[in-house]
C-alpha positions in Angstrom: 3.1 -189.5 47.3 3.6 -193.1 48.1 2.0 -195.0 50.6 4.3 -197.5 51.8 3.0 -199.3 54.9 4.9 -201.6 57.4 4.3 -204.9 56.7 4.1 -205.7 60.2 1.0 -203.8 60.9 -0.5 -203.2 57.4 -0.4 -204.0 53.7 2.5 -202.6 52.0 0.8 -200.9 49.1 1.7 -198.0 47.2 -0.7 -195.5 46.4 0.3 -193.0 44.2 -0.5 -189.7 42.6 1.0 -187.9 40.1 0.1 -184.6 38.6 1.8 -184.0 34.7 2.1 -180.9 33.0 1.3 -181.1 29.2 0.6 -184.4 29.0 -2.6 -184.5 27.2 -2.4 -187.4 25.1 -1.1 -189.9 28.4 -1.3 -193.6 27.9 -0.6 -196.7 29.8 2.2 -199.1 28.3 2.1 -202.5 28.5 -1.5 -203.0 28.9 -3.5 -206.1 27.4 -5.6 -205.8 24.6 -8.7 -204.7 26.1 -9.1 -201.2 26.0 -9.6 -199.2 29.6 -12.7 -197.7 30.0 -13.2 -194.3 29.6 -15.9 -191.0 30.5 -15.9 -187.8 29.8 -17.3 -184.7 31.7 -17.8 -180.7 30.6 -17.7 -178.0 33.0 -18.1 -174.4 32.3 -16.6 -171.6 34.8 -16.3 -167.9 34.7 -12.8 -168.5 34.1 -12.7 -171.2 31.2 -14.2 -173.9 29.6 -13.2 -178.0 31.2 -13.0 -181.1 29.2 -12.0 -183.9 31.8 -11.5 -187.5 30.9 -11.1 -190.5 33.2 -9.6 -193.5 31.9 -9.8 -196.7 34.0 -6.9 -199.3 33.6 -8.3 -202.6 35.3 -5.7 -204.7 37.7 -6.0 -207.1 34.7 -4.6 -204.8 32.7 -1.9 -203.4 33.9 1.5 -204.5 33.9 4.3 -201.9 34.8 4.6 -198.5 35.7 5.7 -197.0 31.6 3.3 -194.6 29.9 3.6 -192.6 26.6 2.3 -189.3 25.7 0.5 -189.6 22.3 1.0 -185.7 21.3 4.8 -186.1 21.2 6.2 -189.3 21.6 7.6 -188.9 24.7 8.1 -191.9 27.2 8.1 -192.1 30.8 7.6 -193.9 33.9 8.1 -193.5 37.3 9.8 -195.2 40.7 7.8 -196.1 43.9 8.1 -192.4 45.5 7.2 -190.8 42.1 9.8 -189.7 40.6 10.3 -189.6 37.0 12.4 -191.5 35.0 14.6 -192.2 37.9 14.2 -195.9 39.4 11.6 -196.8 37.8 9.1 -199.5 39.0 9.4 -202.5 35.9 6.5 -204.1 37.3 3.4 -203.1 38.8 0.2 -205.0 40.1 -2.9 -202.7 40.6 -5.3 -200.3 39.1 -5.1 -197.2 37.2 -6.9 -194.5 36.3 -5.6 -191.3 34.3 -7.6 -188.2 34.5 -7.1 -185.9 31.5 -8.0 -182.0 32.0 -8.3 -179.7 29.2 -8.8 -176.1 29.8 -10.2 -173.5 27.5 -9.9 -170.1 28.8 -12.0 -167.0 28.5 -10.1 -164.3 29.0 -8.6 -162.2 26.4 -5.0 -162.1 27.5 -5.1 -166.1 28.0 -2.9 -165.9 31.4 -1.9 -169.2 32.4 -3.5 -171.0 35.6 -2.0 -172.7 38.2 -4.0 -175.6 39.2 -3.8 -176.6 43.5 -5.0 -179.7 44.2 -6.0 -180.5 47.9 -6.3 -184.4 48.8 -7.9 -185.6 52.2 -8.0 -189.1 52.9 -11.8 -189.9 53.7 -11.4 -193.3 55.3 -9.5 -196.4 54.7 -9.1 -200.3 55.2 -7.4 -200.7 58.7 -4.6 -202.5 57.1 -3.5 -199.2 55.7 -1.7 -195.9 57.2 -3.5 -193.3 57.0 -1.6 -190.7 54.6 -1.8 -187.0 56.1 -3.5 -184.4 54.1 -1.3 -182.6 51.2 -1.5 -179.8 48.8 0.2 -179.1 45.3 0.2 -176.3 43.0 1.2 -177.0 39.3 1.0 -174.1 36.2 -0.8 -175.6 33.3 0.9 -175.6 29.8 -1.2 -174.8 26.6 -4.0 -175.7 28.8 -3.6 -179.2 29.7 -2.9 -181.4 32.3 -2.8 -184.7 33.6 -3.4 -186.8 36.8 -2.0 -190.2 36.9 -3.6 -192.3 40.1 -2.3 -195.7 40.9 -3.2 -198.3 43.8 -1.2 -201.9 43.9 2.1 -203.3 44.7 5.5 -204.1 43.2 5.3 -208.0 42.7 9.4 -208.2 42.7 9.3 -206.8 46.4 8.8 -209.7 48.5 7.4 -207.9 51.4 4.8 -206.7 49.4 4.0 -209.5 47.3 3.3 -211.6 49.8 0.4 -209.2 50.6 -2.4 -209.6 47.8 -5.3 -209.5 49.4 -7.8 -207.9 46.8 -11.0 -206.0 49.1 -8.3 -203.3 50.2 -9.3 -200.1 49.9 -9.0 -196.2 50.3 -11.7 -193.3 49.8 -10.4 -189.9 48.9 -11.2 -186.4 48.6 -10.0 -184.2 45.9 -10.3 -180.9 45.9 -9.3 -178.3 42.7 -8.9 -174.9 42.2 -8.0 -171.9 40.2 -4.7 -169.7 41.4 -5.2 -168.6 44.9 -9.3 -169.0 44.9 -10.8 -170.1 48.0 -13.3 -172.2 46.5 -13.0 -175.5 45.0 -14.1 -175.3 41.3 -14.4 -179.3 41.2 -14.9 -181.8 44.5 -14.0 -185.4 43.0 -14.4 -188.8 45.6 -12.6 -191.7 44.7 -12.4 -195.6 45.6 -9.0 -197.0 45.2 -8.5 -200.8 45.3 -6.4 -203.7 43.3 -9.2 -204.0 41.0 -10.3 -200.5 40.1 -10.2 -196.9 41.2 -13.3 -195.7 40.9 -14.5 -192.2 40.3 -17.4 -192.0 42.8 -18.6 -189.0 42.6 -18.2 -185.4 40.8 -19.3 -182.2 42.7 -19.3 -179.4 41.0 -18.2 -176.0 42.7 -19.1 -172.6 43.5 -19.6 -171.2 40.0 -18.5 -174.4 38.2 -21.8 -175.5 35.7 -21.8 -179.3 34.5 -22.4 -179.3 30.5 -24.7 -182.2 28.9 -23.7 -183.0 25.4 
């Protein structure tokens, strides 16, 4: 969903987030040579095992909107409003941050989960709109999924270029859950600005355990 302001009242920033079936192996193109940072958590539910892995692409180290999944070779990128392969931004000022989830699950006949993401908007710099609340539901295939989240502009859109300003900012709320369960398994809060998104904090939820390795 993109978050594209009126120029006139706020910064016109997109902020975007993408959910990517079987995309386990999801890189950034076009980054500099430094390599993004990168954590790792464990979870363990009644329902499977979680391996989840945030990488953090820099505003130094971006450069367009292209990634590459590493497990087959396929490319792709995406326009302003998301969509792939159709459009597609060629360059891209911001941050970055790719959350990797790999799911291991218990059960014998190994049914397929849908994953449902709820994302709330917590607050935000008053030079933004606020962006309504919004729900998704996406299958997983062979148990992985990603989450692509990007906050910046399109420096070959003069409306928005001329906005760089570099303390905006956005908290969020992001809710995620099995099926049709009524309970969050995982409650992440994130920063977004041109600099970084940050990961602030990682509840787990009813039933979820956090694993130390």
């Amino acid at each position: 969903m993109a978050l594209l302001a009126n120029p006139t009242r706020c910064l016109p920033y997109l902020d975007r987030r993408i959910f990517l079936r079987s995309m386990a192996g999801l890189g950034l193109l076009g980054t500099k040579s430094r390599k993004p940072s990168e954590t790792i958590y464990h979870f363990l539910t009644t329902e499977c095992e979680i391996e989840m892995s945030v990488q953090y692409f820099a505003k130094s180290s971006t450069g367009n909107f292209h990634f590459r999944d590493s497990l087959n070779g396929r490319a792709l990128c995406f326009s302003a409003e998301g969509e792939e392969n159709i459009n597609c931004l060629r360059r891209f000022t911001g941050s970055v941050a790719i959350v990797h989830y790999h799911f291991t699950s218990h059960l014998r006949s190994q049914a397929p989960f849908n994953l449902r993401e709820r994302v709330v908007t917590i607050d935000h710099d008053n030079r933004l709109y606020p962006r309504p609340s919004f729900e998704r539901v996406l299958p997983l295939e062979r148990g992985f999924v990603s989450d692509i989240q990007a906050f910046g502009y399109n420096p070959d859109d003069p409306k928005q270029a001329a906005f760089t300003d570099e303390d905006v900012w956005c908290l969020l709320r992001q809710d995620l859950y099995f099926n049709d369960r009524a309970t969050a398994f995982l409650i992440l809060h994130w920063k977004h600005t041109l600099n970084l998104i940050n990961l602030l904090d990682v509840i787990p939820g009813d039933g979820t355990q956090a694993i130390s390795e």
